[in-house]
mmCIF file of the N, C-alpha and C atoms, coordinates in Angstrom:
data_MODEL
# 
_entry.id   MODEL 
# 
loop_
_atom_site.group_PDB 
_atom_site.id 
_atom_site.type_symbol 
_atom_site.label_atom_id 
_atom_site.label_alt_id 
_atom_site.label_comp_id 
_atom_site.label_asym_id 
_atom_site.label_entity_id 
_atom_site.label_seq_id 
_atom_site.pdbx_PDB_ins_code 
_atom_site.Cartn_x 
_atom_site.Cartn_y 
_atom_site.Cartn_z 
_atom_site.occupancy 
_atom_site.B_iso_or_equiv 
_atom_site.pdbx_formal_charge 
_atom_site.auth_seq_id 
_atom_site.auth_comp_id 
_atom_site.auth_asym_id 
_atom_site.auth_atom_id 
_atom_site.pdbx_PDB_model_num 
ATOM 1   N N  . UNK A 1 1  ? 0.845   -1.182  0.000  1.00 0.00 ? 1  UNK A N  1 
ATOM 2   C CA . UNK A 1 1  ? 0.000   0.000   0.000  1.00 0.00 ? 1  UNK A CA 1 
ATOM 3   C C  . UNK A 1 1  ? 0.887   1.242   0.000  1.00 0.00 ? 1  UNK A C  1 
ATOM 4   N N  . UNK A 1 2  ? 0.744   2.362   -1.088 1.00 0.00 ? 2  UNK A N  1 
ATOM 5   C CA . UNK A 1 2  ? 1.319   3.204   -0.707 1.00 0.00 ? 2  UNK A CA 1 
ATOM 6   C C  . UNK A 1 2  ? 1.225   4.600   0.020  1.00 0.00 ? 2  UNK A C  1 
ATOM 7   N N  . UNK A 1 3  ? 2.131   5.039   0.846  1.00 0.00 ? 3  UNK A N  1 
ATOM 8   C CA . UNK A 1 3  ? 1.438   5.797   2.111  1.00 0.00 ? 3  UNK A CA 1 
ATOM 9   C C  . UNK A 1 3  ? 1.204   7.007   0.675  1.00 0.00 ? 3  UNK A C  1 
ATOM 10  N N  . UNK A 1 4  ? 1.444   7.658   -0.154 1.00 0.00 ? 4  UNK A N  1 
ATOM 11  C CA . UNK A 1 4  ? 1.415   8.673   -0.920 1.00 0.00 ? 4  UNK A CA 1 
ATOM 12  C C  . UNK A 1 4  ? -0.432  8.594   -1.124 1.00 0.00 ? 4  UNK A C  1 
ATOM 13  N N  . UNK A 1 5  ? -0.679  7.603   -1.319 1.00 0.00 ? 5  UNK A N  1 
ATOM 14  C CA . UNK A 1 5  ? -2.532  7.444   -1.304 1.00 0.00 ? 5  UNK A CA 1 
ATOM 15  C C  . UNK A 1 5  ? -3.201  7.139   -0.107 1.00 0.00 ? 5  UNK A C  1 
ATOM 16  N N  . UNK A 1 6  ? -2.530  6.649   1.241  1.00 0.00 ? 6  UNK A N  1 
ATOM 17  C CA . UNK A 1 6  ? -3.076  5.817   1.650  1.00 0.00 ? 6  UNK A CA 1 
ATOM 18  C C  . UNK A 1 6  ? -3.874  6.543   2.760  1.00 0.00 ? 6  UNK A C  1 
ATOM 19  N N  . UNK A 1 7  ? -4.703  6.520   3.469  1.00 0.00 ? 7  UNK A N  1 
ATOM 20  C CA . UNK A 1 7  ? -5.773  7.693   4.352  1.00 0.00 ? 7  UNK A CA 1 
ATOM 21  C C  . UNK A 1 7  ? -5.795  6.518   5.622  1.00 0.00 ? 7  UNK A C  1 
ATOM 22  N N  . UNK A 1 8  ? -5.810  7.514   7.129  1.00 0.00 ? 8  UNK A N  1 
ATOM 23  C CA . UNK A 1 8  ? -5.644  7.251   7.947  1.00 0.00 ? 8  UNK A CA 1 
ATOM 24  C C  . UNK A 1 8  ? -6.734  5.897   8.587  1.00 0.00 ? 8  UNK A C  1 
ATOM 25  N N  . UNK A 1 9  ? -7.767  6.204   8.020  1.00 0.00 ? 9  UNK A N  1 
ATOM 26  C CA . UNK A 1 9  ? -8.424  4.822   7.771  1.00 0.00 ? 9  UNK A CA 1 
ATOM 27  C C  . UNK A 1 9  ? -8.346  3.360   7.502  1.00 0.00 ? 9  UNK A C  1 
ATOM 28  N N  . UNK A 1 10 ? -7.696  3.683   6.458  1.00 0.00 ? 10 UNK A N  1 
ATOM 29  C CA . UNK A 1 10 ? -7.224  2.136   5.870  1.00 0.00 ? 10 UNK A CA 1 
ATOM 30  C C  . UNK A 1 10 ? -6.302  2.205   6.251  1.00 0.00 ? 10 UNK A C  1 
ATOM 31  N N  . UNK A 1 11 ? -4.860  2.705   7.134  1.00 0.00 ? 11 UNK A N  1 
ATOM 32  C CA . UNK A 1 11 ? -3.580  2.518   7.904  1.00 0.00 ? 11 UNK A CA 1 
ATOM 33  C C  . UNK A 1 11 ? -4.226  1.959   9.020  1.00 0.00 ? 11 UNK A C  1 
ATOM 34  N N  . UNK A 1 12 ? -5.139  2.285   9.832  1.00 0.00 ? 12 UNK A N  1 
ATOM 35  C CA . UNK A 1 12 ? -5.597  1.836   10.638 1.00 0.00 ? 12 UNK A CA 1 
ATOM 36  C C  . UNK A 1 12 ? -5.951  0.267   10.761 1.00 0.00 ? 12 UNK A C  1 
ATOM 37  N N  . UNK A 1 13 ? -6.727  0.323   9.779  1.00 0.00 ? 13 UNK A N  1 
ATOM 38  C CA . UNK A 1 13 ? -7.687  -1.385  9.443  1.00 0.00 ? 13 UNK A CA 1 
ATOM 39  C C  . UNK A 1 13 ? -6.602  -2.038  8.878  1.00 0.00 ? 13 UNK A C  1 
ATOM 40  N N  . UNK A 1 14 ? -5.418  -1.588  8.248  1.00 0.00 ? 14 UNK A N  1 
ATOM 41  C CA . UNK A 1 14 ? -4.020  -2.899  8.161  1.00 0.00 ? 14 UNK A CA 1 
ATOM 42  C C  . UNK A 1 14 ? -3.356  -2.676  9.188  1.00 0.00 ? 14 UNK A C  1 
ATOM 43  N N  . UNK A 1 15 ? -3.515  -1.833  10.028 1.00 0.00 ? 15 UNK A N  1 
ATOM 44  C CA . UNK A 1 15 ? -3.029  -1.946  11.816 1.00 0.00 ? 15 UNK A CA 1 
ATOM 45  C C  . UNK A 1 15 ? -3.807  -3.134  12.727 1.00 0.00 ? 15 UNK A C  1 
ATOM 46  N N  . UNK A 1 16 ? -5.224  -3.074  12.025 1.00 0.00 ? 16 UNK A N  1 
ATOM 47  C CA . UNK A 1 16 ? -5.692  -3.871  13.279 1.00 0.00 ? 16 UNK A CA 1 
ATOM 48  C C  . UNK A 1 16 ? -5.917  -5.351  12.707 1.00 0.00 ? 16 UNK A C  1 
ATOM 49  N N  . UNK A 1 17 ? -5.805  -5.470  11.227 1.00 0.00 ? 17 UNK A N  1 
ATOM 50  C CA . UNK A 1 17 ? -5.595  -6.787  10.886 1.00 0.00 ? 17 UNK A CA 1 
ATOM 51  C C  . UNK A 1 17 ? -4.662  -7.307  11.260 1.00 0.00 ? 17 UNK A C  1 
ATOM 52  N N  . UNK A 1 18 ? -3.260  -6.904  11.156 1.00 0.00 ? 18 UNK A N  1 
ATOM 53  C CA . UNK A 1 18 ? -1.813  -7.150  11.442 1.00 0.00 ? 18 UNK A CA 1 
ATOM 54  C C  . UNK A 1 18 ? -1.834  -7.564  12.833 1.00 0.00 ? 18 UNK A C  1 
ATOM 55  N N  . UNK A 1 19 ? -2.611  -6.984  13.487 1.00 0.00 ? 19 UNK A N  1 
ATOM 56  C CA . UNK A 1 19 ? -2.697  -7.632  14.986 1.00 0.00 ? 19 UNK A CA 1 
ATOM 57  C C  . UNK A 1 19 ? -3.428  -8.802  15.493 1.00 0.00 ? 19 UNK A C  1 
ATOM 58  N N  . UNK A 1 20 ? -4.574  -8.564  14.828 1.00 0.00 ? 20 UNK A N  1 
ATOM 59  C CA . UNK A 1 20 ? -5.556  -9.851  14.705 1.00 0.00 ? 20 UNK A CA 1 
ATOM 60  C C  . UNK A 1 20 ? -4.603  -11.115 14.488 1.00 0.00 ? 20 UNK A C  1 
ATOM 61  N N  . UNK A 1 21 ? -3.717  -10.540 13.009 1.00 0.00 ? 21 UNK A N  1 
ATOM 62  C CA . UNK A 1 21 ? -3.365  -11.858 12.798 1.00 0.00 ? 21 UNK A CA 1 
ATOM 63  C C  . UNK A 1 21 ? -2.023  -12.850 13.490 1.00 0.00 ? 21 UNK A C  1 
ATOM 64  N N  . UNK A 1 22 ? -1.759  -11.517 14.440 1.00 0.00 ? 22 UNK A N  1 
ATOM 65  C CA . UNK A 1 22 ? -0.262  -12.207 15.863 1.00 0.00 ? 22 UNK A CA 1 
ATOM 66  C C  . UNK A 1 22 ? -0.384  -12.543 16.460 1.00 0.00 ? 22 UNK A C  1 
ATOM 67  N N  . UNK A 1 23 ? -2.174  -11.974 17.262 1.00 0.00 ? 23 UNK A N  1 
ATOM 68  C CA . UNK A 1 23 ? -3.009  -12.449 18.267 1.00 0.00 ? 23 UNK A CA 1 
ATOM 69  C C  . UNK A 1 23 ? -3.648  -13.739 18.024 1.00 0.00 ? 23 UNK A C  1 
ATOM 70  N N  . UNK A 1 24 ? -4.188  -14.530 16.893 1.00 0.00 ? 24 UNK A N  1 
ATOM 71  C CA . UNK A 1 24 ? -4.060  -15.549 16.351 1.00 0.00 ? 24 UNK A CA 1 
ATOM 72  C C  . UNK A 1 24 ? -3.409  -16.792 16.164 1.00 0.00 ? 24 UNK A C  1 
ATOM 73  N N  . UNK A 1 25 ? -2.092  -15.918 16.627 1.00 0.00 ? 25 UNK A N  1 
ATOM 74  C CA . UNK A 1 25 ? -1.371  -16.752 15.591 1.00 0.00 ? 25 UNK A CA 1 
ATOM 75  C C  . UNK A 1 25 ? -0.903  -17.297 14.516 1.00 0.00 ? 25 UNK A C  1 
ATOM 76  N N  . UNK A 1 26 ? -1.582  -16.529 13.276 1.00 0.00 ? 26 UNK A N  1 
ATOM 77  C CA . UNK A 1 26 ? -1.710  -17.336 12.155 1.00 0.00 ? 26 UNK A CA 1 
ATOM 78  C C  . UNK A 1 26 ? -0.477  -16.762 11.843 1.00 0.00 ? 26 UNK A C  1 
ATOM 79  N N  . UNK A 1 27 ? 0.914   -15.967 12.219 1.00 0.00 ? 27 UNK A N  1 
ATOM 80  C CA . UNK A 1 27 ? 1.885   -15.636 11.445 1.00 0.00 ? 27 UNK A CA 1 
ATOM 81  C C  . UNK A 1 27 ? 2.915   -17.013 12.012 1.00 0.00 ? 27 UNK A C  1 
ATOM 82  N N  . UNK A 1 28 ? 4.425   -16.638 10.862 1.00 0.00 ? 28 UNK A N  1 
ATOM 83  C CA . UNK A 1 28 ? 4.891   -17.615 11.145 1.00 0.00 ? 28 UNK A CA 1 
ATOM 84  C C  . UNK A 1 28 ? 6.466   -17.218 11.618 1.00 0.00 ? 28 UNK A C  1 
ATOM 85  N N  . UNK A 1 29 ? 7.341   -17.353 12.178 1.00 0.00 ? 29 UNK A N  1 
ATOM 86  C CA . UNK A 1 29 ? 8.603   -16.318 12.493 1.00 0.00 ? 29 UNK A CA 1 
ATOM 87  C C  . UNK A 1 29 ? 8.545   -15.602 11.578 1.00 0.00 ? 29 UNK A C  1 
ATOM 88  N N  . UNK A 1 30 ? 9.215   -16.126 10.552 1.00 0.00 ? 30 UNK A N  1 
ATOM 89  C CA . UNK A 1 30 ? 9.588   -15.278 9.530  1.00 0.00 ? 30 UNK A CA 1 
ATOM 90  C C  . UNK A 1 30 ? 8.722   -14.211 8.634  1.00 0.00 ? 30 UNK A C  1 
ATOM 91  N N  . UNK A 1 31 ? 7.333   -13.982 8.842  1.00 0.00 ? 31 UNK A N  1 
ATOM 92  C CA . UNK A 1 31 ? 6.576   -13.200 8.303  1.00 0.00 ? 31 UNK A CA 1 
ATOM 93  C C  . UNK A 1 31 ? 6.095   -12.410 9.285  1.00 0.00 ? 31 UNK A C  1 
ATOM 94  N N  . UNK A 1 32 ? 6.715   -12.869 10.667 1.00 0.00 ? 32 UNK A N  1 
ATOM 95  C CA . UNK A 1 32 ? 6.263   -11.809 12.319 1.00 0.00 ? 32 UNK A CA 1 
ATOM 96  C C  . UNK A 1 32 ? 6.769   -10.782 11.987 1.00 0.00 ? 32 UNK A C  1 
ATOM 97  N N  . UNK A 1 33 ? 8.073   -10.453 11.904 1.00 0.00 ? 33 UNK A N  1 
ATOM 98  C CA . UNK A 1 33 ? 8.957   -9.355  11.817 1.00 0.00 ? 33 UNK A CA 1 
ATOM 99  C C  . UNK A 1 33 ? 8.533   -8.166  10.840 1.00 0.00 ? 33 UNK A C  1 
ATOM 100 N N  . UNK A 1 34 ? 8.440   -9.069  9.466  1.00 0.00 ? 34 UNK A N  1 
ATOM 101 C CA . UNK A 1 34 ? 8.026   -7.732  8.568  1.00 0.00 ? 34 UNK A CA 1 
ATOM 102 C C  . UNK A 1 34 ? 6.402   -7.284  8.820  1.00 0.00 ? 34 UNK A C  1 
ATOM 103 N N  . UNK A 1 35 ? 5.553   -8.054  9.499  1.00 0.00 ? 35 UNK A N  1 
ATOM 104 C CA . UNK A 1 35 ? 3.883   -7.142  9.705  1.00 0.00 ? 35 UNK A CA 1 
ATOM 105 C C  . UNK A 1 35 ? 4.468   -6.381  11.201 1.00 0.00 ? 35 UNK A C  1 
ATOM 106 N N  . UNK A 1 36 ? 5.376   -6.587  11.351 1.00 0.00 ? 36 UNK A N  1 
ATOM 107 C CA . UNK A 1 36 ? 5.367   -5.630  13.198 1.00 0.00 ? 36 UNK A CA 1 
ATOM 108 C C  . UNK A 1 36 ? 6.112   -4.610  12.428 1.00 0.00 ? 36 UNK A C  1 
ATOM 109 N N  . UNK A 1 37 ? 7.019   -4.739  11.388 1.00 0.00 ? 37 UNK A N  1 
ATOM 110 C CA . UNK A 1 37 ? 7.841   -3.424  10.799 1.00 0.00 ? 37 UNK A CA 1 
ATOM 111 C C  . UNK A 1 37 ? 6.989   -2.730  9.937  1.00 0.00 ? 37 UNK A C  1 
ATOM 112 N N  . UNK A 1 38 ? 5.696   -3.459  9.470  1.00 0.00 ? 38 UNK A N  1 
ATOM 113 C CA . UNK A 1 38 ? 5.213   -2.446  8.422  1.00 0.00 ? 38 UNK A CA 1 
ATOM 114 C C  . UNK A 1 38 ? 3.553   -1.985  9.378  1.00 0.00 ? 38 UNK A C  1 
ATOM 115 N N  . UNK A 1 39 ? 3.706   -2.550  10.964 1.00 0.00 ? 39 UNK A N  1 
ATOM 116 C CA . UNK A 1 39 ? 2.511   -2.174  11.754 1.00 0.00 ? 39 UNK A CA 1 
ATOM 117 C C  . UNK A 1 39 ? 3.387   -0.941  12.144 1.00 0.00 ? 39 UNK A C  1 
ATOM 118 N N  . UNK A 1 40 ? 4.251   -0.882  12.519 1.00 0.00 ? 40 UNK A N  1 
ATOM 119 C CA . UNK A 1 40 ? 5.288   0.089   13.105 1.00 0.00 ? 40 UNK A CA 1 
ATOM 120 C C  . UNK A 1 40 ? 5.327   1.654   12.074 1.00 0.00 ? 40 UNK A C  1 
ATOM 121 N N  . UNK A 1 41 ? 5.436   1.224   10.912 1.00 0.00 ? 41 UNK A N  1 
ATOM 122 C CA . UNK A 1 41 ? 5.456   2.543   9.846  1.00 0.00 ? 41 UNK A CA 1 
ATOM 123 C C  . UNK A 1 41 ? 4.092   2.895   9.412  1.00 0.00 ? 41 UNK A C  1 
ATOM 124 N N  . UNK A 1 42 ? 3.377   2.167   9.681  1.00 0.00 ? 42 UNK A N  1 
ATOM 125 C CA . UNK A 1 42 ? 1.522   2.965   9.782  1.00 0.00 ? 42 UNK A CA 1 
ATOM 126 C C  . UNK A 1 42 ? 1.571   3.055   11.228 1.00 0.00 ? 42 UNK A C  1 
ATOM 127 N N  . UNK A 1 43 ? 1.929   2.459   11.887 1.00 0.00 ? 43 UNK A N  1 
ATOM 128 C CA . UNK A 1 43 ? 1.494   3.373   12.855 1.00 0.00 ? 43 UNK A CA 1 
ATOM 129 C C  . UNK A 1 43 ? 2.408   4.785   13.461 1.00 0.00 ? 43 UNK A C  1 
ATOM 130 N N  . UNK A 1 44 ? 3.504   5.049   12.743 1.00 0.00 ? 44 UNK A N  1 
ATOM 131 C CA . UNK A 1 44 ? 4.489   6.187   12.710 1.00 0.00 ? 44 UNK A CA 1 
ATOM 132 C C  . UNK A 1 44 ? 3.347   7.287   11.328 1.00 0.00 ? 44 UNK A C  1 
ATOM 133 N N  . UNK A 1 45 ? 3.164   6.673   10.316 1.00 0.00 ? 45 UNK A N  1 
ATOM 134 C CA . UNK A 1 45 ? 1.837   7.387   9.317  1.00 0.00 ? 45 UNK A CA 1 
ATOM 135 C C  . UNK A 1 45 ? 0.746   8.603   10.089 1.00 0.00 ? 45 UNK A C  1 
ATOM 136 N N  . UNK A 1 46 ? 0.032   7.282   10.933 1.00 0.00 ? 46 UNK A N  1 
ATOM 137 C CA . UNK A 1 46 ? -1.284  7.774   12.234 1.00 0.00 ? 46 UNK A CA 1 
ATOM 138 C C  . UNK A 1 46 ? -1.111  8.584   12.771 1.00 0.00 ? 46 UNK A C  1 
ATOM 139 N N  . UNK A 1 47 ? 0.262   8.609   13.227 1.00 0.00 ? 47 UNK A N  1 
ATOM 140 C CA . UNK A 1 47 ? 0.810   9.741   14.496 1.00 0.00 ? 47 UNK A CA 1 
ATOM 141 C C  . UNK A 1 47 ? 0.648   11.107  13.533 1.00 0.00 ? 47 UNK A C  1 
ATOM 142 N N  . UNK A 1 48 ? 1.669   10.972  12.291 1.00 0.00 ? 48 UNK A N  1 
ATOM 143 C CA . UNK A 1 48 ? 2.079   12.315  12.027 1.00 0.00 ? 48 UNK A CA 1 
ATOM 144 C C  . UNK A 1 48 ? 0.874   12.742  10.939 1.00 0.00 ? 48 UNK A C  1 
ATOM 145 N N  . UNK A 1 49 ? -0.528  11.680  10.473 1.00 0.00 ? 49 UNK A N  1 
ATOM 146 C CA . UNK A 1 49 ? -1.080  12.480  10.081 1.00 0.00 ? 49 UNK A CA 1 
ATOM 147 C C  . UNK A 1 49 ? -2.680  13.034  11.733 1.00 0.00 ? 49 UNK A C  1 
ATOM 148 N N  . UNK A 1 50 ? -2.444  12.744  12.826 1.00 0.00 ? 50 UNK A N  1 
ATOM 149 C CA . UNK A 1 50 ? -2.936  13.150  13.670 1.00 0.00 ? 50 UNK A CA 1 
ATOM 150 C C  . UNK A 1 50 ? -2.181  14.545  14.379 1.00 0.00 ? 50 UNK A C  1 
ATOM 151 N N  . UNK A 1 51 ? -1.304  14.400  14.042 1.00 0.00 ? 51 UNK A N  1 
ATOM 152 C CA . UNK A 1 51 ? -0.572  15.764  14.281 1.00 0.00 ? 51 UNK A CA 1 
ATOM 153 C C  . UNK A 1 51 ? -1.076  16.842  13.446 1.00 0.00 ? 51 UNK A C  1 
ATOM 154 N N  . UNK A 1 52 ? -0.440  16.297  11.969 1.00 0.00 ? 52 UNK A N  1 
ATOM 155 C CA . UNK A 1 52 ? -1.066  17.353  11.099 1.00 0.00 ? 52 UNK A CA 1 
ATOM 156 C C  . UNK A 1 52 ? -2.517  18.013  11.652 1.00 0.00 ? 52 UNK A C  1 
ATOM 157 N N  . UNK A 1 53 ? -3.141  16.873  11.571 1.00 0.00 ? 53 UNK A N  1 
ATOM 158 C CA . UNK A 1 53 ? -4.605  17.121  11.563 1.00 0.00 ? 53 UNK A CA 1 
ATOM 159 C C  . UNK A 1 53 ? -4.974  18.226  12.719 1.00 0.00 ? 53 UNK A C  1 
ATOM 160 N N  . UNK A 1 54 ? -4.206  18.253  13.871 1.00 0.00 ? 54 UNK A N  1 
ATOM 161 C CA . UNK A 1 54 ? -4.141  18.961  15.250 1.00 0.00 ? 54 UNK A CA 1 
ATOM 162 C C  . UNK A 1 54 ? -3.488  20.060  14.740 1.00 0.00 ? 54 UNK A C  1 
ATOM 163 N N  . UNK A 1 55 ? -2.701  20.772  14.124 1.00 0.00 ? 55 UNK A N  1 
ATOM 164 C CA . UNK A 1 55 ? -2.041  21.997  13.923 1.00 0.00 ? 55 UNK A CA 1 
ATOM 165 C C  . UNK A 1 55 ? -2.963  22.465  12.963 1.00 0.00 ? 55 UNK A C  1 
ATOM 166 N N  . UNK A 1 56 ? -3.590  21.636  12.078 1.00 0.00 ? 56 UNK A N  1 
ATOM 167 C CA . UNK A 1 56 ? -4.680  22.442  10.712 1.00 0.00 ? 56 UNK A CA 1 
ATOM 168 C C  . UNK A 1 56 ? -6.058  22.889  11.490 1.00 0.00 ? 56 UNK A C  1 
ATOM 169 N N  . UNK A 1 57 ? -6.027  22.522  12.756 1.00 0.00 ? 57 UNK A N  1 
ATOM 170 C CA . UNK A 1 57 ? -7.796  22.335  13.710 1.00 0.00 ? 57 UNK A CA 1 
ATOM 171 C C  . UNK A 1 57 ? -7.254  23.958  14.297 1.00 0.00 ? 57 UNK A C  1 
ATOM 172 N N  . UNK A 1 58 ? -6.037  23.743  14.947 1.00 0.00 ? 58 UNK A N  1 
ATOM 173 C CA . UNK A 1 58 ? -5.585  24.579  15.941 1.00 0.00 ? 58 UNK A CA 1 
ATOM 174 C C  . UNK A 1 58 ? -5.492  26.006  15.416 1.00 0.00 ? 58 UNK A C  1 
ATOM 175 N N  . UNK A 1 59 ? -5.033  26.192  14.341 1.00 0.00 ? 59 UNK A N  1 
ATOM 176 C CA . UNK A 1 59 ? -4.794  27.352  13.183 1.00 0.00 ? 59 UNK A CA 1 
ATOM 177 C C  . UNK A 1 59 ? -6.092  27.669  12.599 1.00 0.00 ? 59 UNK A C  1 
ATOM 178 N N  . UNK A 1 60 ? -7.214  27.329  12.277 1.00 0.00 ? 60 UNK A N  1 
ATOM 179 C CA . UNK A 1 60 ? -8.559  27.468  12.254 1.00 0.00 ? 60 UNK A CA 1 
ATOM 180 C C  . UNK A 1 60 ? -8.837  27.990  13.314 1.00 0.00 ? 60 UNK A C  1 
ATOM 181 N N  . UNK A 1 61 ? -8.769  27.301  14.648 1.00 0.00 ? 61 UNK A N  1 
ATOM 182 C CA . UNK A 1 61 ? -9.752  27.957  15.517 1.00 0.00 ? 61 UNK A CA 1 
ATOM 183 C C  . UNK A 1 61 ? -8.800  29.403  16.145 1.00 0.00 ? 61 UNK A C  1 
ATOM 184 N N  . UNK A 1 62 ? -7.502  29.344  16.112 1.00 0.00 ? 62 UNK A N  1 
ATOM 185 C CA . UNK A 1 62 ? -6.946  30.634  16.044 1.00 0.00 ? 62 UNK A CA 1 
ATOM 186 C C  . UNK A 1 62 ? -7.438  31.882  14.933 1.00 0.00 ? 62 UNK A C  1 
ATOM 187 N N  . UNK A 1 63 ? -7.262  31.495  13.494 1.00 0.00 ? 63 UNK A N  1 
ATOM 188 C CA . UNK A 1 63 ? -7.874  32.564  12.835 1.00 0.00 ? 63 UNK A CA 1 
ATOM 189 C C  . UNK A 1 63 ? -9.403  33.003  12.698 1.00 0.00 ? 63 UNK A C  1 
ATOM 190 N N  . UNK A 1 64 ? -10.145 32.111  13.569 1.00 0.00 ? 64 UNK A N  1 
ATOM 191 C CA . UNK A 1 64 ? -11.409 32.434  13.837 1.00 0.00 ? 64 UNK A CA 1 
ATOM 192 C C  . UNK A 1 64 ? -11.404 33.054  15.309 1.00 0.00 ? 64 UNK A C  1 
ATOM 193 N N  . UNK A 1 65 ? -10.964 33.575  16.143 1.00 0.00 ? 65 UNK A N  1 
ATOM 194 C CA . UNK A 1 65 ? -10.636 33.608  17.366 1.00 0.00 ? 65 UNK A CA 1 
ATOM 195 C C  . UNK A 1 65 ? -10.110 35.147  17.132 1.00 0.00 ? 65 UNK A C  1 
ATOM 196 N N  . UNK A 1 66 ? -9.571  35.267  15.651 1.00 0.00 ? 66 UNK A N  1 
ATOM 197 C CA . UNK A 1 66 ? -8.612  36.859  15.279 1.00 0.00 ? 66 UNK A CA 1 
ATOM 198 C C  . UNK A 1 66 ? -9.821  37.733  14.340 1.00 0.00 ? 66 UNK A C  1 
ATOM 199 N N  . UNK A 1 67 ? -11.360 36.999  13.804 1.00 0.00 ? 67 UNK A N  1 
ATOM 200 C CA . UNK A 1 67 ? -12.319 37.594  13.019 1.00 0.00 ? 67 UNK A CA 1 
ATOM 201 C C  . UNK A 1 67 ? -12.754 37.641  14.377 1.00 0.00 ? 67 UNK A C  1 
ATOM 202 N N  . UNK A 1 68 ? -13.253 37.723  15.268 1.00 0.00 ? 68 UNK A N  1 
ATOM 203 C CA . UNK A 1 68 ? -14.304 37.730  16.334 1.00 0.00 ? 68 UNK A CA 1 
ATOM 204 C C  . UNK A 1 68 ? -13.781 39.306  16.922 1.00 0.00 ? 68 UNK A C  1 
ATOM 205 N N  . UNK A 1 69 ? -12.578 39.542  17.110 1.00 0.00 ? 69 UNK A N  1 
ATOM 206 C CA . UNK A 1 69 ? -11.989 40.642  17.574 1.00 0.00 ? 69 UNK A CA 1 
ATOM 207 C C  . UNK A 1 69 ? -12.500 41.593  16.770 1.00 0.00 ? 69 UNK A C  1 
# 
């Protein structure tokens, strides 16, 4: 999946499959490592587009906060 398309949504739902499937069991050594490295870089994705999302909220309610004056 590439993060250039990919929306915090569907990072999510291959976050929580990836877990489903450790919690399971159904992985096998060798395929553990790369779903915890590619749960690890969506979930590094989540963070920084929840950040974003918090500085674009924060800057709105500031320049609405500067029309009220």
């Amino acid at each position: 999946m590439a993060k250039n398309n990919l929306t915090y949504e569907q990072a999510l739902s291959r976050i929580e499959e990836i877990i489903s499937k450790i919690e399971a069991g159904e992985l096998n050594v060798d395929d553990l490592a790369k779903h915890v490295k590619e749960a690890s870089d969506l979930l590094k994705f989540c963070k920084g587009k929840l950040f974003e999302t918090e500085k674009e909220i924060e800057k709105i309610l500031k320049d609405m906060e500067g029309e009220e004056e």
